[in-house]
PAZA-956987 format. One record per residue (C-alpha): residue number from 0; x, y, z; residue in one letter. Coordinates in steps of 0.25 Angstrom, whole numbers, plus 2048, in hexadecimal, padded with zeros to 3 digits. Example, Ala and Ser with C-alpha at 12.3 -4.5 7.8 and 13.67 -1.06 7.14 Angstrom:
2
R, 0, 831, 7EE, 81F, a
R, 1, 837, 7FC, 81D, s
This chain:
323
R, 0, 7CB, 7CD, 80B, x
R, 1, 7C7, 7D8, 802, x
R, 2, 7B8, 7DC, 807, x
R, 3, 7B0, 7E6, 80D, x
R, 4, 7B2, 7E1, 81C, x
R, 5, 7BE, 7E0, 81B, x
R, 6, 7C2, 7EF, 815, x
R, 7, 7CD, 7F4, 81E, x
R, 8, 7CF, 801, 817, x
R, 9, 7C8, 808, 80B, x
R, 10, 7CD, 812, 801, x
R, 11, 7C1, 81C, 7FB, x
R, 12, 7C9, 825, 7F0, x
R, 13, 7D4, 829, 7F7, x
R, 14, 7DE, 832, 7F2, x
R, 15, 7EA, 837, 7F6, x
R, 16, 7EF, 846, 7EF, x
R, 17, 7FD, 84E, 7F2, x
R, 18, 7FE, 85D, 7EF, x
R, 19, 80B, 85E, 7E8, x
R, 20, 811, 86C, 7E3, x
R, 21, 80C, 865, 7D4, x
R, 22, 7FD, 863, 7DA, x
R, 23, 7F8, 857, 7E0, x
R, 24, 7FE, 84A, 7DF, x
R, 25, 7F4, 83E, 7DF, x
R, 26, 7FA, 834, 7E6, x
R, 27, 7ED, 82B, 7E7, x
R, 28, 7E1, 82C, 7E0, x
R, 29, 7D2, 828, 7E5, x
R, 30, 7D7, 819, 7EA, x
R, 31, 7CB, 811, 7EE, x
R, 32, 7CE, 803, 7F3, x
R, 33, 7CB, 7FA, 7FF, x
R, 34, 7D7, 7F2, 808, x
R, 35, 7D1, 7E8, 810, x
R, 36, 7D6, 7E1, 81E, x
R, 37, 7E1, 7D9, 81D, x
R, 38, 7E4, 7D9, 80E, x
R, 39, 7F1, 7E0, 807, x
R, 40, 7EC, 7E9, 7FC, x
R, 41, 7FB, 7EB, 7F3, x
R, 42, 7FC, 7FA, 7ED, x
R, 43, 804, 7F9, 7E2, x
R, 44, 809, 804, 7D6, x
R, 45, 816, 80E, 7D2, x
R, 46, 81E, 817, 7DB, x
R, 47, 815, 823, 7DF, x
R, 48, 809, 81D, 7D9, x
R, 49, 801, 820, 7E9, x
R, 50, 804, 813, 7EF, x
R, 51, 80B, 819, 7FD, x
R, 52, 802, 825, 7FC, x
R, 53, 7F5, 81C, 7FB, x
R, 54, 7FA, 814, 808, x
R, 55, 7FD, 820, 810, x
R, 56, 7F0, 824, 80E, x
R, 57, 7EA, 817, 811, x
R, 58, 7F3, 818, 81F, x
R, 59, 7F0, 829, 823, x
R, 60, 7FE, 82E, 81E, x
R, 61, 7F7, 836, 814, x
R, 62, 7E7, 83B, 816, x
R, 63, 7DF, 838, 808, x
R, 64, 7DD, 844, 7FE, x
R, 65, 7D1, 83D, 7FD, x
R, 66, 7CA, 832, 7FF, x
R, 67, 7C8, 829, 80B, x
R, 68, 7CF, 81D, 813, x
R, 69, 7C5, 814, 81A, x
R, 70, 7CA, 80B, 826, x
R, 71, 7C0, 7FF, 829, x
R, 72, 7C1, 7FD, 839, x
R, 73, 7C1, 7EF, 83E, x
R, 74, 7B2, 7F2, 840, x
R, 75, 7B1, 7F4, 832, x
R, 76, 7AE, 803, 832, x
R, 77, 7B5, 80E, 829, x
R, 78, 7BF, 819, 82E, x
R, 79, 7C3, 823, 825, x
R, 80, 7D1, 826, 828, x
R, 81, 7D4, 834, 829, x
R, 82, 7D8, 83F, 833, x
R, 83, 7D1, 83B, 83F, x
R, 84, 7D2, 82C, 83B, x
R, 85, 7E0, 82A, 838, x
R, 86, 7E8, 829, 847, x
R, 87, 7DF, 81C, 848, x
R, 88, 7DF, 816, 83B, x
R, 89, 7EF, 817, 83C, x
R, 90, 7EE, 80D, 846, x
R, 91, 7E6, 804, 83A, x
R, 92, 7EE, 808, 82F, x
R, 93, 800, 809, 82E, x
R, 94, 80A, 80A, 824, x
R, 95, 818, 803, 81F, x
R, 96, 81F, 80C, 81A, x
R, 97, 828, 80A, 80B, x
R, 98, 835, 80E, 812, x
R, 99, 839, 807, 81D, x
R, 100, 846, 811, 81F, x
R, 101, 83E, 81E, 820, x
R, 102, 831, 81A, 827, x
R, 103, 836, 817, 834, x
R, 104, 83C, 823, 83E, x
R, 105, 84B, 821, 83F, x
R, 106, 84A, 828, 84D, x
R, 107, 841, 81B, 853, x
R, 108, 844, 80E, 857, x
R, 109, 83C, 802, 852, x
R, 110, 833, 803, 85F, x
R, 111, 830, 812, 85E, x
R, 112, 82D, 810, 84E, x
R, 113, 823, 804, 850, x
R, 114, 81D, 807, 85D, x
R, 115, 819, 817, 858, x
R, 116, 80E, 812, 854, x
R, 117, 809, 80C, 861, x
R, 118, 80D, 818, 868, x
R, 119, 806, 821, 85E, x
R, 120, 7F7, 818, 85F, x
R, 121, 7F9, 816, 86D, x
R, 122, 7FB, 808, 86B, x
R, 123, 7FE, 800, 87A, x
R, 124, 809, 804, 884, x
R, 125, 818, 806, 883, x
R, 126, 81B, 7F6, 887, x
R, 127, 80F, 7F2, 87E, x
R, 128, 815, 7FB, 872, x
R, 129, 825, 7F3, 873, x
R, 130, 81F, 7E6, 875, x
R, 131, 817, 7E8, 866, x
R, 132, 822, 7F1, 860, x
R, 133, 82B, 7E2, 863, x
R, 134, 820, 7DB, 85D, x
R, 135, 81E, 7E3, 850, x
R, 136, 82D, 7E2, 84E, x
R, 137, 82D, 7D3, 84E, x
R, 138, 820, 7D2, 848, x
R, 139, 828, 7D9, 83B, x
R, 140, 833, 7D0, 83D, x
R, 141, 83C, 7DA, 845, x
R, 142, 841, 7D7, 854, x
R, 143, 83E, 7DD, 860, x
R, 144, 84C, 7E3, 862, x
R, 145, 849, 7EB, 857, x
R, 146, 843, 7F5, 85D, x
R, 147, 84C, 7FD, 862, x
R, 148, 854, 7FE, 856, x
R, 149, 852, 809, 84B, x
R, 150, 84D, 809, 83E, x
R, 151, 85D, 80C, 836, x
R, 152, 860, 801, 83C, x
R, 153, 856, 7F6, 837, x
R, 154, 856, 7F0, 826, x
R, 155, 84C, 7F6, 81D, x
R, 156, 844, 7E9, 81C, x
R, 157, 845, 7EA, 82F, x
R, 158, 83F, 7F8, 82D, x
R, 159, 832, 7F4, 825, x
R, 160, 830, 7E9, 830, x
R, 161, 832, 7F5, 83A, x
R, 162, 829, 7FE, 830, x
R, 163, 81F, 7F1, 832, x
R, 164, 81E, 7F0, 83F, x
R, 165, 81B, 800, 840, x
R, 166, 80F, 7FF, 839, x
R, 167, 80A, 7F2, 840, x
R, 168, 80C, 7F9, 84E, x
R, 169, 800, 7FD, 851, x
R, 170, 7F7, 7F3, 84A, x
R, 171, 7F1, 7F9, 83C, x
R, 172, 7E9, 7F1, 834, x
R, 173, 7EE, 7F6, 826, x
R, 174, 7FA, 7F9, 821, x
R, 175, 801, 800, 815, x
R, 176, 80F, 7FB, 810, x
R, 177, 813, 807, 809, x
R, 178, 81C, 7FE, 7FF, x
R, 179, 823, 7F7, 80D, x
R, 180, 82E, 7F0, 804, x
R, 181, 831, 7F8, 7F9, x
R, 182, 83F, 7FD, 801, x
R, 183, 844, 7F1, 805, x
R, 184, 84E, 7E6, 801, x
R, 185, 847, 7DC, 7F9, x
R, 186, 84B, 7D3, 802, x
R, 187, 844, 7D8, 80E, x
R, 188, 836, 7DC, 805, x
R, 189, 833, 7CE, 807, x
R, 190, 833, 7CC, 816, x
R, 191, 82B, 7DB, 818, x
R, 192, 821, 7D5, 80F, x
R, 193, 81E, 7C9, 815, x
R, 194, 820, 7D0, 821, x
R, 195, 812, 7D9, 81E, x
R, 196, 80C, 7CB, 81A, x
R, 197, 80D, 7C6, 826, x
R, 198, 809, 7D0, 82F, x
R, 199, 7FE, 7D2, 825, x
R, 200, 7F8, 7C5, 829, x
R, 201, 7FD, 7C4, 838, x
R, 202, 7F7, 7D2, 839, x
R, 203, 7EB, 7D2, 831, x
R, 204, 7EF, 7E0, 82A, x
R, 205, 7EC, 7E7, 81D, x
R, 206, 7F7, 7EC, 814, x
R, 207, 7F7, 7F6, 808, x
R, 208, 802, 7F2, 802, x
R, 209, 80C, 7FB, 7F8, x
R, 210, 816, 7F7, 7F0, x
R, 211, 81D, 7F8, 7E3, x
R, 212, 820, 7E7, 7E2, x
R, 213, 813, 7E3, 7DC, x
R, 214, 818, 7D3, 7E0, x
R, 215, 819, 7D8, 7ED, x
R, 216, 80C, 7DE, 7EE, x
R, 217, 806, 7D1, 7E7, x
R, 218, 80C, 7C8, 7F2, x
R, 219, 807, 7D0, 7FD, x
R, 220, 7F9, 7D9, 7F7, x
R, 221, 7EA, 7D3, 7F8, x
R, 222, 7E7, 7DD, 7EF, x
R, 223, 7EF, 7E7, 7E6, x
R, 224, 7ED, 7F4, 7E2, x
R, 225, 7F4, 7FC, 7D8, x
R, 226, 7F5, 80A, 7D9, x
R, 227, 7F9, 814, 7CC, x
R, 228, 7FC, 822, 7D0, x
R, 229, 7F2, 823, 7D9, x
R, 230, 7E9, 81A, 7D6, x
R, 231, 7E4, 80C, 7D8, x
R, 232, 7E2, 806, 7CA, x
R, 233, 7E1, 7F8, 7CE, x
R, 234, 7DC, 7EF, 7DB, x
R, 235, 7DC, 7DF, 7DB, x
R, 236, 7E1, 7D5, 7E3, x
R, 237, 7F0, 7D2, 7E3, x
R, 238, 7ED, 7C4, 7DB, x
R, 239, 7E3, 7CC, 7D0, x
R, 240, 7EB, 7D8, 7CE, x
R, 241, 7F6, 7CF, 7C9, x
R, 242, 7EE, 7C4, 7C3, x
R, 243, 7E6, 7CF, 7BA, x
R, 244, 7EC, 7DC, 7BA, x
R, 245, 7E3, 7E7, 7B5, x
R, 246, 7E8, 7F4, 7B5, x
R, 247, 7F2, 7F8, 7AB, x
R, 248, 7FB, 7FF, 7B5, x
R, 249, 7FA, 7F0, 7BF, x
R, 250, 7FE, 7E9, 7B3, x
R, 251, 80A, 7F3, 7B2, x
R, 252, 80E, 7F0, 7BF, x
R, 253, 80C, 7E2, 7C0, x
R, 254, 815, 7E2, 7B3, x
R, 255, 821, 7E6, 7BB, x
R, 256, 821, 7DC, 7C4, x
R, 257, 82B, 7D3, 7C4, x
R, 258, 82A, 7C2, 7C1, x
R, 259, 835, 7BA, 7C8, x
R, 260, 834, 7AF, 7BE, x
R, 261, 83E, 7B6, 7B4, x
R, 262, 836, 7AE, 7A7, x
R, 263, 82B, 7B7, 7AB, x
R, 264, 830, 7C2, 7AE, x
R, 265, 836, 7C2, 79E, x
R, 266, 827, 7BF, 799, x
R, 267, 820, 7CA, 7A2, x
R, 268, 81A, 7D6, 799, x
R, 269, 820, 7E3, 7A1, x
R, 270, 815, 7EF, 7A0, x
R, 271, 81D, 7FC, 79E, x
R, 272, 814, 809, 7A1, x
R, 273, 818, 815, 798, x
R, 274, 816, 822, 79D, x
R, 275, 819, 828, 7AB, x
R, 276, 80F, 828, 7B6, x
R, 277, 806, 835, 7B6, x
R, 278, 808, 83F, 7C2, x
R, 279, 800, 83D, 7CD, x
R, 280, 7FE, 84B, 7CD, x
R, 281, 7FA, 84E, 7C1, x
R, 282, 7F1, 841, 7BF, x
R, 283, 7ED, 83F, 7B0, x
R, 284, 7DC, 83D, 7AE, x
R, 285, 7D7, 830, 7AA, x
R, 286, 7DF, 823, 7AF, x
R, 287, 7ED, 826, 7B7, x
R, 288, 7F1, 81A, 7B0, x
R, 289, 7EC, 81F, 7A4, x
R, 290, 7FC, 826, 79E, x
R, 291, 803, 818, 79F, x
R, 292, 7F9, 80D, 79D, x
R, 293, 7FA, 804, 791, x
R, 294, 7EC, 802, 78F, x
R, 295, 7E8, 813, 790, x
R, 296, 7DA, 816, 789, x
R, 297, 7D4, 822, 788, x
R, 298, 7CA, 823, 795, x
R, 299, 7D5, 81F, 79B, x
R, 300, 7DB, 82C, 799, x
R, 301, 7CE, 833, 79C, x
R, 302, 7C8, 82C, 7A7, x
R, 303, 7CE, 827, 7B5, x
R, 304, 7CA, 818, 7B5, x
R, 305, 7C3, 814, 7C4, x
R, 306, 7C8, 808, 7CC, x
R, 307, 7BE, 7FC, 7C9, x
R, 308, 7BC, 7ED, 7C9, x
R, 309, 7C2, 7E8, 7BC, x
R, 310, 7C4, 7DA, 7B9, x
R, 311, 7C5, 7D7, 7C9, x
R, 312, 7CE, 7E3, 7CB, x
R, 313, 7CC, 7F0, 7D1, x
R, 314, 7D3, 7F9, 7C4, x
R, 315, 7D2, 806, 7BF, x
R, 316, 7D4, 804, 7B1, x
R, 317, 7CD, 808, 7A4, x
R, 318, 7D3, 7FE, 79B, x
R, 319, 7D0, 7F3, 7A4, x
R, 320, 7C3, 7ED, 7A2, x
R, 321, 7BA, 7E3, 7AB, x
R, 322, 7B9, 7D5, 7A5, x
């Protein structure tokens, strides 16, 4: 999966940057990674840490401070999405939203919400567009009598299926979930999981998945990155990260996961971080990682550490060394 030919999208030092009435908030800092056709790549790290910013910009809501996005056409040349690029590579690349209950319009019905997109790409004709607005709805698991209903009126877990079959309406082949699950029942996170498996298969898409459950992203992810204000400090595959974790602040996370054997779950050595996580504003030199991390030397304090092959692992780490 993970080689050259098939690189769908490629990510060359991207950052994203806010002016805030403090300065400049750094929201994302000089990414660089690949995602490739038909793998899911998990995004994983704290509340506010970039994630949702970093998947917006991968789908055009935000334009990069800099940097660039690379989009591979299926004849395997680059497109660089910016101003002039974006209306077509919208029709590639689409977004489920966190929140099912604010994401979609009140004011539309099912119908008008899904087929928009059609409308908007100029997608077949009116007939055409009801007959695949029916079809996404069952594809999700919904019926077609939906349609005509209103977003109040359907269940949290219902409007992520609707939220679903939005993005899928007009064909992309790439994906962001923007932490689909995290506002719903646990009960229902489940079924929109396997839900996004299924399609992932029947449909051949590629997924950037975000999320706060790291076993949830472990069931799910190829390969996981984990991202610490801003930054990516580790990259492996799903099985690596969690067979060999490197990064001290991976280890931290991975710490907090739960064990469903309860004998286990009493043994497990919890890693606590001390300290609070520095401003993205005011960004400390050295290591972002540096003010919390167990293992802090002195370079680490003067010099940012790069994102390299260690031990199998893409990690930005002093303190880990290559065997």
């Amino acid at each position: 999966m993970a080689n050259a030919e098939n690189k769908l999208l490629e990510i060359k030092n991207v950052s994203k940057h806010f002016k805030v009435s403090e300065g400049r908030l750094k929201a994302v800092v000089d990414v660089n990674l690949d995602i490739f056709k038909g793998e899911t790549l998990g995004l994983v790290g704290e509340s506010g840490c970039g994630k949702s910013t970093f998947g917006k910009t991968l789908v055009g809501i935000y334009n990069p401070t800099k940097g660039t996005v690379l989009y591979y056409k299926e004849d395997g040349t680059p497109m660089e999405i910016n101003k002039k690029t974006l209306f077509s590579y919208s029709k590639m690349a689409q977004i489920i939203f966190q929140d099912p209950y604010s994401s979609l319009d009140p004011r539309m019905t099912v119908a008008d919400i899904i087929e928009e997109g059609m409308i908007i790409h100029k997608m077949y004709d009116k007939t055409r567009r009801k007959e695949r607005v029916f079809e996404l709805l069952e594809l999700v698991g919904l019926n077609r009598e939906h349609a005509s209903r209103f977003a109040h009126e359907f269940s949290g877990g219902q409007r992520q299926r609707i939220g679903i079959a939005r993005a899928l309406a007009i064909e992309p082949e790439f994906i962001v979930c923007d932490e689909p699950i995290s506002a719903l029942d646990v009960s229902i996170q489940s079924q929109i999981i396997n839900l996004l498996h299924d399609l992932q298969k029947k449909l051949n898409l590629t997924y950037l998945f975000i999320a706060h459950d790291l076993n949830i992203v472990k069931y799910i992810s190829d390969r996981i990155a984990v991202m610490y204000l801003g930054n990516i400090v580790e990259l492996a595959s799903s099985k690596d990260l969690y067979a060999n974790t490197l990064h001290p602040y991976s280890q931290a996370l991975l710490s907090a996961v739960p064990i469903a054997d309860p004998d286990k779950e009493t043994q497990k050595k919890r890693q606590i971080l001390e300290g609070d996580v520095p401003s993205p504003i005011n960004t400390p030199k050295g290591c972002p990682f540096a003010g919390r991390c167990p293992y802090v030397m002195d370079i680490c304090k003067q010099e940012k550490p790069p994102l390299e092959m260690k031990q199998g692992h893409l990690v930005a780490c002093h303190y880990v060394k290559d065997k």
